[in-house]
LUMMI-365977 format. One line per field, with one value per residue (C-alpha): residue number from 1; x, y, z. Coordinates in pm, whole numbers, plus 50000, padded with zeros to 5 digits. Example, Ala and Ser with C-alpha at 12.3 -4.5 7.8 and 13.67 -1.06 7.14 Angstrom:
2
seq = 1 / 2
x = 51230 / 51367
y = 49550 / 49894
z = 50780 / 50714
END
This chain:
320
seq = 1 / 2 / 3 / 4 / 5 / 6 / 7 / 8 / 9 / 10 / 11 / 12 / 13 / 14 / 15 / 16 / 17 / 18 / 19 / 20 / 21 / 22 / 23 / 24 / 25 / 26 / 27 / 28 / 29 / 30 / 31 / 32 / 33 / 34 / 35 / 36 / 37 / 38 / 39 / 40 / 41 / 42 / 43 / 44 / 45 / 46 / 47 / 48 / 49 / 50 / 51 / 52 / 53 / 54 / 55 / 56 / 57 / 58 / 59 / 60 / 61 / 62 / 63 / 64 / 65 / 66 / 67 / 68 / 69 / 70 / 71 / 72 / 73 / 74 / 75 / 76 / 77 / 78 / 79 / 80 / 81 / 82 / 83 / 84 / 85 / 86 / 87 / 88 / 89 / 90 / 91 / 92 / 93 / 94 / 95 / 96 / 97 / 98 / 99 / 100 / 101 / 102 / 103 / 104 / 105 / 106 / 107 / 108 / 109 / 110 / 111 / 112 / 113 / 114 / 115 / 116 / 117 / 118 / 119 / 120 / 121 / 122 / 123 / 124 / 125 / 126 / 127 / 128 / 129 / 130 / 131 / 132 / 133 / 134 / 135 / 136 / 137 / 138 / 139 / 140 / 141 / 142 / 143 / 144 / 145 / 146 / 147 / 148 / 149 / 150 / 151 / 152 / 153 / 154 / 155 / 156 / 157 / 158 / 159 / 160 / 161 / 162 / 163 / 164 / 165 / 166 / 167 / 168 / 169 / 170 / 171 / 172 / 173 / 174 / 175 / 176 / 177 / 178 / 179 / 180 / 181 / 182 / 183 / 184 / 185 / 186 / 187 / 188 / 189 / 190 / 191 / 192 / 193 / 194 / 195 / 196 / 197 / 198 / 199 / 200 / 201 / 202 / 203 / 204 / 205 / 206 / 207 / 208 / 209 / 210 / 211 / 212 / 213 / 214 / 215 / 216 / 217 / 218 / 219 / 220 / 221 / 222 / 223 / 224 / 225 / 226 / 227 / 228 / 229 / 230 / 231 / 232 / 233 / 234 / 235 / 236 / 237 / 238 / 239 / 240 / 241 / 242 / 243 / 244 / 245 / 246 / 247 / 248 / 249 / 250 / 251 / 252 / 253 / 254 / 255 / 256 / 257 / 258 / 259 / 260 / 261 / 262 / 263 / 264 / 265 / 266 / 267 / 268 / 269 / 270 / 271 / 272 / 273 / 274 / 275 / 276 / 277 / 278 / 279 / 280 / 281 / 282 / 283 / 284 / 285 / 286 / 287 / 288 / 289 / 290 / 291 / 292 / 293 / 294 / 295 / 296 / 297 / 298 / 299 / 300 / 301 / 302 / 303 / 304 / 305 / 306 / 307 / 308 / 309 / 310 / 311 / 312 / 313 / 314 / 315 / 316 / 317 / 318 / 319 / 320
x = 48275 / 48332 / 48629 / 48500 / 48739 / 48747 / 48939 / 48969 / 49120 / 49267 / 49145 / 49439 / 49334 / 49446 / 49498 / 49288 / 49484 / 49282 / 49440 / 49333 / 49459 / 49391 / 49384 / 49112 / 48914 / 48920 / 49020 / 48954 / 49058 / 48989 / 48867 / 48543 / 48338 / 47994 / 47784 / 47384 / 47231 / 47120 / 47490 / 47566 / 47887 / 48116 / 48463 / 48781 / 49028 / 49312 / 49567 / 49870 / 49851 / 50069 / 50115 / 50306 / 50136 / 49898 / 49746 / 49706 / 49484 / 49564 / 49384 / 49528 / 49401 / 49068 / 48896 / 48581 / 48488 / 48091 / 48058 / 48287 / 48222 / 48491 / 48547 / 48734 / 48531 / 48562 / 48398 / 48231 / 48332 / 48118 / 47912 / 48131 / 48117 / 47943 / 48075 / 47885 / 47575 / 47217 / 46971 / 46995 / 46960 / 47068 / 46996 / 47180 / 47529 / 47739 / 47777 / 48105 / 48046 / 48331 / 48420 / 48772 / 49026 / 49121 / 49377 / 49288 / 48887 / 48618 / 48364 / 47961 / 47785 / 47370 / 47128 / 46794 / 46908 / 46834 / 47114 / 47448 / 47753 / 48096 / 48348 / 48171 / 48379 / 48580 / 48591 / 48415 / 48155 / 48040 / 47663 / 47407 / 47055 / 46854 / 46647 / 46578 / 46340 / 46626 / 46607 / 46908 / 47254 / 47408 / 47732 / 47908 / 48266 / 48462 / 48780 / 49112 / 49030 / 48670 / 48422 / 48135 / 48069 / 47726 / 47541 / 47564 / 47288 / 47210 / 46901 / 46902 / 46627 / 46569 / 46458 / 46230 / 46273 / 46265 / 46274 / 46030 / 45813 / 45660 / 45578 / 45292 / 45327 / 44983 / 44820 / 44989 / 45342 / 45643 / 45366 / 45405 / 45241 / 45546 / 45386 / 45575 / 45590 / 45790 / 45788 / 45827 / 45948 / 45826 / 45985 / 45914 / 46049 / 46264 / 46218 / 46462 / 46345 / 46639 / 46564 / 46605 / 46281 / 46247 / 45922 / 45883 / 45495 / 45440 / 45291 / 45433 / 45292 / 45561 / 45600 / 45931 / 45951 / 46240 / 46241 / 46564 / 46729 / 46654 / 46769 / 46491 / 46571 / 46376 / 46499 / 46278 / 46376 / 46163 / 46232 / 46496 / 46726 / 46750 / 46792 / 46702 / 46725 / 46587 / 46741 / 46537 / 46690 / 46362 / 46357 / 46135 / 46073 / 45937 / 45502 / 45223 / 44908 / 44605 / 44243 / 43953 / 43664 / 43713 / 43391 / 43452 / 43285 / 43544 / 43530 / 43930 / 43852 / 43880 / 43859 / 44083 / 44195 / 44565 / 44861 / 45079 / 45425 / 45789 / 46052 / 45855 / 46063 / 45815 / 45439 / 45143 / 44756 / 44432 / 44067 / 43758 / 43430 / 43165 / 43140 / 43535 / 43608 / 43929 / 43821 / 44168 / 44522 / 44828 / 45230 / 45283 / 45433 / 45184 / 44881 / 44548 / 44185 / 43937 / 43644 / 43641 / 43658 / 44016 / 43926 / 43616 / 43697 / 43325 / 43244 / 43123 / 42812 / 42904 / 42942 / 43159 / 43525 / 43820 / 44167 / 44479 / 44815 / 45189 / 45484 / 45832 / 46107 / 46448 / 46430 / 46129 / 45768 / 45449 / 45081 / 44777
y = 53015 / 52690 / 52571 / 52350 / 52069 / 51847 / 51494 / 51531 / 51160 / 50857 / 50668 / 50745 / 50895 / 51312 / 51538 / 51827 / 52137 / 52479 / 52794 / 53072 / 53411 / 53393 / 53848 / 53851 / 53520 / 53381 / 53045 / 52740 / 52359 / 52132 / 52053 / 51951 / 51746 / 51835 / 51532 / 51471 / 51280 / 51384 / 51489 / 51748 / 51867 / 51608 / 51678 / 51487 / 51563 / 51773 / 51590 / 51826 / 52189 / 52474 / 52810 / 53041 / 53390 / 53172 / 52893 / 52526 / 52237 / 51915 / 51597 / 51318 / 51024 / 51155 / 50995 / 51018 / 51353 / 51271 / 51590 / 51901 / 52132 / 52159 / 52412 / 52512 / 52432 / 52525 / 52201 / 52284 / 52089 / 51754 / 51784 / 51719 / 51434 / 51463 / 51193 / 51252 / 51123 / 51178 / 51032 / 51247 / 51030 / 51281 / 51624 / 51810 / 51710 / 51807 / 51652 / 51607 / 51671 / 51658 / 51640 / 51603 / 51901 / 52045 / 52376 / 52713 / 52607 / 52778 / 52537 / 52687 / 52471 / 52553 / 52396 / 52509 / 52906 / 52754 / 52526 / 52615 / 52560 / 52604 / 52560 / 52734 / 52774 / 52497 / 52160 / 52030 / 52166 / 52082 / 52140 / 52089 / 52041 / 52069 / 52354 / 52207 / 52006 / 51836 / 51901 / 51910 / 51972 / 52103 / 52189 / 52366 / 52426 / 52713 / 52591 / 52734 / 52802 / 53008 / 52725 / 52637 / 52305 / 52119 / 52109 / 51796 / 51760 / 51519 / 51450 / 51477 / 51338 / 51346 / 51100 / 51245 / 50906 / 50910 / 50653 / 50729 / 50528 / 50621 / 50330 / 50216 / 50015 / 49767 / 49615 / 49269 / 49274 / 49315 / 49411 / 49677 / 49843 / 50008 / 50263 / 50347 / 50704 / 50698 / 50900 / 50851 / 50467 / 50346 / 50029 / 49869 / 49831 / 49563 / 49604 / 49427 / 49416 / 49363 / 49022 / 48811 / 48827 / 49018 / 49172 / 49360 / 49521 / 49867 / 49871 / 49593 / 49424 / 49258 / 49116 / 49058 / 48780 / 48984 / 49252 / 49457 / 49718 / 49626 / 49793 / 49848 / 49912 / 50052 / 50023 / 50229 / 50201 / 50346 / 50306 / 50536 / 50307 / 50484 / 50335 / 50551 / 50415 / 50494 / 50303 / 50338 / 50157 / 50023 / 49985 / 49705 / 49705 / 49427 / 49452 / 49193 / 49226 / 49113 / 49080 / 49127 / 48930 / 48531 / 48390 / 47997 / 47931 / 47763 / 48023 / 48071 / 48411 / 48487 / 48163 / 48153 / 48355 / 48391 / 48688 / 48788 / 48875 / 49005 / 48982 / 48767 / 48498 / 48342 / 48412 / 48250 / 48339 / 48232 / 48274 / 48345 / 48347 / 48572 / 48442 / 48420 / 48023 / 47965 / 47809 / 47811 / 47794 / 47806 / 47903 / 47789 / 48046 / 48059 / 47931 / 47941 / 47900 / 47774 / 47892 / 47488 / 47454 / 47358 / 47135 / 46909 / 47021 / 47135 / 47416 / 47730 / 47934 / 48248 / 48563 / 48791 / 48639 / 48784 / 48733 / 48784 / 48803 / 48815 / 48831 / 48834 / 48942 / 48868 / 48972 / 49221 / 49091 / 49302 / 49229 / 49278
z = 15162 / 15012 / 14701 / 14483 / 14386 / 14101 / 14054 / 13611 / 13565 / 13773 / 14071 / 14341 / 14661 / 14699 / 14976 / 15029 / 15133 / 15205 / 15321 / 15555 / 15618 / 16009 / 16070 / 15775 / 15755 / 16083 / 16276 / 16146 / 16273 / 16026 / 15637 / 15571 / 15260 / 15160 / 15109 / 15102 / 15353 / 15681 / 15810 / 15499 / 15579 / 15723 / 15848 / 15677 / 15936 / 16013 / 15901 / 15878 / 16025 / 15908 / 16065 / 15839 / 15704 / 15580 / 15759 / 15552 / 15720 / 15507 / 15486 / 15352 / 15146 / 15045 / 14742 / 14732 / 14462 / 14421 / 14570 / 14452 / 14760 / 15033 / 15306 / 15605 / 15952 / 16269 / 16481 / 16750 / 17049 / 17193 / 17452 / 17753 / 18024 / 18381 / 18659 / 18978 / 19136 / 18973 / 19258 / 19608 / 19907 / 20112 / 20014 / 20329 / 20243 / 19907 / 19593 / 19342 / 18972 / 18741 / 18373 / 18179 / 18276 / 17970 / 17985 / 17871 / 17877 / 18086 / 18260 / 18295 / 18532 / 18496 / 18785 / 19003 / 19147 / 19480 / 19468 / 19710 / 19516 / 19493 / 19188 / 18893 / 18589 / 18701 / 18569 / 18921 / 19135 / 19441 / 19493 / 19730 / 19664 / 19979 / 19867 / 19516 / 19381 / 19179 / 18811 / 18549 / 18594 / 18275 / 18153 / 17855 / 17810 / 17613 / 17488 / 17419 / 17064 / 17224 / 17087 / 17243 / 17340 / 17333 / 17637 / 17840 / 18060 / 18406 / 18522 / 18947 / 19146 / 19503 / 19721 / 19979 / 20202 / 20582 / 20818 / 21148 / 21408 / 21720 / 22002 / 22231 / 22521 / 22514 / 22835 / 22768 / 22973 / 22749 / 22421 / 22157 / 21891 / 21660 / 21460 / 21170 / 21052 / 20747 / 20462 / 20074 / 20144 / 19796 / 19780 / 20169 / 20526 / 20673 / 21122 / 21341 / 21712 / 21855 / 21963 / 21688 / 21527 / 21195 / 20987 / 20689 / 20767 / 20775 / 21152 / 21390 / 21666 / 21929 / 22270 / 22459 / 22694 / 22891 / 23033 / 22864 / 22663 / 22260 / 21982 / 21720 / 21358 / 21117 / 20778 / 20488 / 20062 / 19769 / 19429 / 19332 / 19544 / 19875 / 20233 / 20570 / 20902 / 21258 / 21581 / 21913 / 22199 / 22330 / 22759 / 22854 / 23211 / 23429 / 23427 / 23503 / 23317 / 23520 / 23332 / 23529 / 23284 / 23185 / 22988 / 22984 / 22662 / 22433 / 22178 / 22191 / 22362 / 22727 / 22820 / 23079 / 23394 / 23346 / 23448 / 23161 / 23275 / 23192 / 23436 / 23690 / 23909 / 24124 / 24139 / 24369 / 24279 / 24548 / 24406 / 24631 / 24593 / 24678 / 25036 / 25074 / 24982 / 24811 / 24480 / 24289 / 24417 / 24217 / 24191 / 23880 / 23593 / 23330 / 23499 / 23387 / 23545 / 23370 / 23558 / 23795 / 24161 / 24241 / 24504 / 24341 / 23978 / 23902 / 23705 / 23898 / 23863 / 23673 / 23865 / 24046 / 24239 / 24389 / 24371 / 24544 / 24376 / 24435 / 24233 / 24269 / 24138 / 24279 / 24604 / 24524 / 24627 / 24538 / 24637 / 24364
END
C-alpha cells in the first residue's frame, strides 16, 4: 500500500507523517519516496517515531513532490561486516571471524560442511579449514526487529605450501647435494646453510670447509603470501676424498692428483711407480701433482702408480 501526497501551493519543505496499526498491518521502520531511476523507492528517514495505538514514523524537511507516492518500509538490514583472515597458511589450526555485536540479533555463519567450527549463531566463529578446499564464508544476520540482512560473503583460499628437502652427501669431503622437496612454493626459496653463504635455487649444491654441526634453512613462499620453513641441523664429519684417475692434459679437468679434505690437520702423500720409485713427495695441505717427477721435474709416461697416504687429525693418524 502506498498514500499518495500532494504539495497544492508554496515552496517550504513538509514533513511526511504515515501511520500504522501495528496488530493489523504490520511493523514498519521508516518512510519511504517513490522516485524513477534505477533505485525506485528510496527511504526519507525515520525522523520521529511514535508508539501509541497507532504507530507514526515522521520525516522531516522533505520537499521534493515530483513524485506523489509514499509508503511505509520496512529496510532490510546491510549486509554485515566479516574481520578475520581470508588466505589459510596454515590449515591445521583455527581461525577468528567476527562481525559487529548487535543485541537481540541471530548470527548464520554458511561455509564448506567439512569445515570444524565452533560459535554458530554468534557474532564470531571459530573455524578450521583443514578438510576444505577453502571456498566462501558467508554470513546473514536476523535482527531484533526479525529482518534479514544481506549476505556478506569472504572469499578463503588455502595455501597448499610446504617447505621439504632431502640431502646427499657427494664424494668431495664436506660436499652436498640439497634436494629440495617442496610443495606449492609459487613465489621461490631463500636457503641459508648455516655458514654464512645464502642461495635462492631450487636444488643446491654446497661444500663446508669444516667439519661441524650447521643449521640449514629452507625457506619456501608462493603467491598468496605464505612462508613455510624446514631446519635440518646438518652433521658434517671429518672425510678425505681420494681420486684414483688424473689425465694431465690442460683441459681444466682432472688435471691434477690432489686429496680433498674436511677436518684434516696434517697430511703427507709418497707416489711410486710401477717398479716402486718414489716419484712425488709432499706434506703440504692442498697439494697437487701434476703428473712430473718430483726429483728431475720431467713429465712421466702415462700409466698405472701407487700411492700412500696419511692424515691426521689431532692426535688421530689413519693410513690410505
Amino acid at each position: 500500500f502506498w498514500h499518495e501526497v500532494h504539495r497544492d501551493s508554496g515552496t517550504a519543505d513538509a514533513d511526511i507523517t504515515l501511520s500504522f496499526y501495528q496488530p493489523e498491518d504490520g511493523f514498519f521502520t521508516t518512510n519511504a519516496h517513490w522516485k524513477t531511476g534505477l533505485v525506485q523507492w528510496t527511504d526519507i528517514g525515520n525522523d520521529q517515531v511514535q508508539s501509541p495505538l497507532y504507530h507514526t514514523i515522521t520525516s522531516y524537511g522533505h520537499n521534493d513532490f515530483s513524485h506523489h507516492a509514499f509508503a511505509l518500509a520496512l529496510i532490510t538490514p546491510e549486509a554485515p561486516s566479516i574481520v578475520g583472515d581470508s588466505i589459510i597458511c596454515d590449515s591445521t589450526i583455527y581461525y577468528t571471524y567476527s562481525s559487529p555485536y548487535f543485541p537481540n540479533t541471530n548470527y548464520d555463519w554458511s561455509f564448506p560442511p567439512e569445515a570444524y567450527y565452533t560459535g554458530q549463531g554468534s557474532s564470531q566463529i571459530d573455524i578450521n579449514w583443514v578438510d576444505t578446499q577453502g571456498g566462501t564464508l558467508s554470513l546473514q544476520i536476523t535482527d531484533s526487529l526479525g529482518c534479514l540482512s544481506y549476505p556478506a560473503n569472504m572469499g578463503i583460499y588455502i595455501s597448499t605450501l610446504n617447505a621439504s628437502f632431502d640431502t646427499l652427501s657427494l664424494s668431495g669431503a664436506g660436499e652436498f647435494d640439497f634436494i629440495n622437496m617442496s610443495q606449492g612454493a609459487t613465489a621461490g626459496y631463500d636457503w641459508d646453510m648455516g655458514d654464512g653463504w645464502t642461495y635462492t635455487d631450487v636444488d643446491v649444491n654446497h661444500s663446508y670447509p669444516e667439519p661441524g654441526v650447521y643449521p640449514v634453512l629452507l625457506t619456501a613462499y608462493d603467491t598468496l603470501g605464505c612462508v613455510d620453513t624446514m631446519l635440518l641441523q646438518l652433521e658434517v664429519l671429518p672425510d678425505i676424498f681420494i681420486p684414483n684417475v688424473i689425465t694431465v692434459n690442460n683441459d681444466g679437468v682432472n688435471d691434477f692428483f690432489q686429496v680433498e679434505t674436511i677436518g684434516i690437520d696434517e697430511n703427507e702423500v709418497h707416489i711410486y711407480n710401477r717398479w716402486g720409485d718414489e716419484v712425488y713427495y709432499s706434506t703440504e695441505m692442498g697439494f697437487n701433482w701434476d703428473g712430473t717427477n718430483y726429483w728431475n721435474g720431467e713429465q712421466l709416461n702415462e700409466g698405472t702408480y701407487y700411492y700412500t697416504y696419511v692424515a691426521r687429525a689431532g692426535s688421530i693418524s689413519s693410513e690410505y
